[in-house]
C-alpha positions in Angstrom: -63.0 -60.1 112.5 -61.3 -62.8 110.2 -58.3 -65.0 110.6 -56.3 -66.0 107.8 -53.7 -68.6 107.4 -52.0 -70.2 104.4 -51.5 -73.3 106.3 -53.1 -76.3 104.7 -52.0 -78.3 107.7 -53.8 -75.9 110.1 -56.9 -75.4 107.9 -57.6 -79.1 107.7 -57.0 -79.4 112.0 -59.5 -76.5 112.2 -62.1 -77.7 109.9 -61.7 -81.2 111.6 -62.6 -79.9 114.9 -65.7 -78.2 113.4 -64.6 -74.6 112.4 -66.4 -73.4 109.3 -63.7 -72.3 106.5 -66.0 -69.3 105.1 -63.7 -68.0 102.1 -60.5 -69.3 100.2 -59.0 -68.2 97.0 -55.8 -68.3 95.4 -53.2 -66.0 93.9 -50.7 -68.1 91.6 -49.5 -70.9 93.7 -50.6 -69.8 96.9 -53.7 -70.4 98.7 -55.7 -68.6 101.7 -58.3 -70.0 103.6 -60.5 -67.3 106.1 -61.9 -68.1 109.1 -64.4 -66.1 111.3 -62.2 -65.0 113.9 -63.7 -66.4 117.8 -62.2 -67.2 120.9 -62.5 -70.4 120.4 -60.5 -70.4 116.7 -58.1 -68.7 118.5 -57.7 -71.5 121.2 -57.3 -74.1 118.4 -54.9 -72.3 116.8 -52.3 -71.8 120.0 -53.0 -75.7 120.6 -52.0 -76.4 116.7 -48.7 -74.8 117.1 -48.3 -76.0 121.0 -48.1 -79.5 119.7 -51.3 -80.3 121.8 -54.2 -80.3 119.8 -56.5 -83.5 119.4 -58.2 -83.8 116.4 -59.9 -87.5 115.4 -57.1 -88.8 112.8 -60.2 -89.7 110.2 -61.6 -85.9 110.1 -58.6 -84.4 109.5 -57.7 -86.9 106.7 -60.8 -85.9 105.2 -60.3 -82.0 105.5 -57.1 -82.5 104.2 -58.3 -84.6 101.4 -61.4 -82.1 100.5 -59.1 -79.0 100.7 -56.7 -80.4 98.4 -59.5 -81.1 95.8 -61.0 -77.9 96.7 -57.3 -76.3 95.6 -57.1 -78.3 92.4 -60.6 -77.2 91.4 -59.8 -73.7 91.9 -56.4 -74.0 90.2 -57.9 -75.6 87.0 -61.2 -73.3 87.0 -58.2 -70.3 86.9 -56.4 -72.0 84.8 -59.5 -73.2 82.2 -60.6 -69.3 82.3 -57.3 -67.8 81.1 -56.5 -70.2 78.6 -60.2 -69.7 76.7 -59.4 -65.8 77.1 -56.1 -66.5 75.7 -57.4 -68.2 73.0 -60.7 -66.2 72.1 -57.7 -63.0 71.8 -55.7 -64.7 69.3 
């Protein structure tokens, strides 16, 4: 079973506290991330939005960080793609 969330905020926590992201893509300006779906993801996630997850401040900046570069590559690899098919039709 998969989870999916278009959270960035949750996506980072979860990857901080060692939960593998195994899929993401992106459909205009929003993005999906997909997580295998276990018992404990599904702890995590009830402690993200209970306000009482602890997750080491340094890990998360770094999921946080990585995700956002992960999103800009995928944005300008989408965006690179259909502007050289644009311009190979014209």
């Amino acid at each position: 079973m998969k989870f999916i969330t278009q959270d960035i905020y949750l996506t980072a926590a979860l990857i901080a506290q060692g939960i593998p992201l195994i899929a993401h893509s992106r459909t205009g300006s929003v993005t999906t991330f997909q997580f295998t779906e276990t018992d404990e993801l599904k702890q995590l996630v009830e402690n993200y939005y209970a306000d009482t997850a602890r997750v080491s401040p340094l890990k998360y900046g770094n999921a946080f960080k990585n995700l956002k570069a992960m999103i800009h590559q995928t944005y300008t690899t989408n965006n690179d793609y259909i502007t050289n098919n644009h311009n190979k039709a014209n």
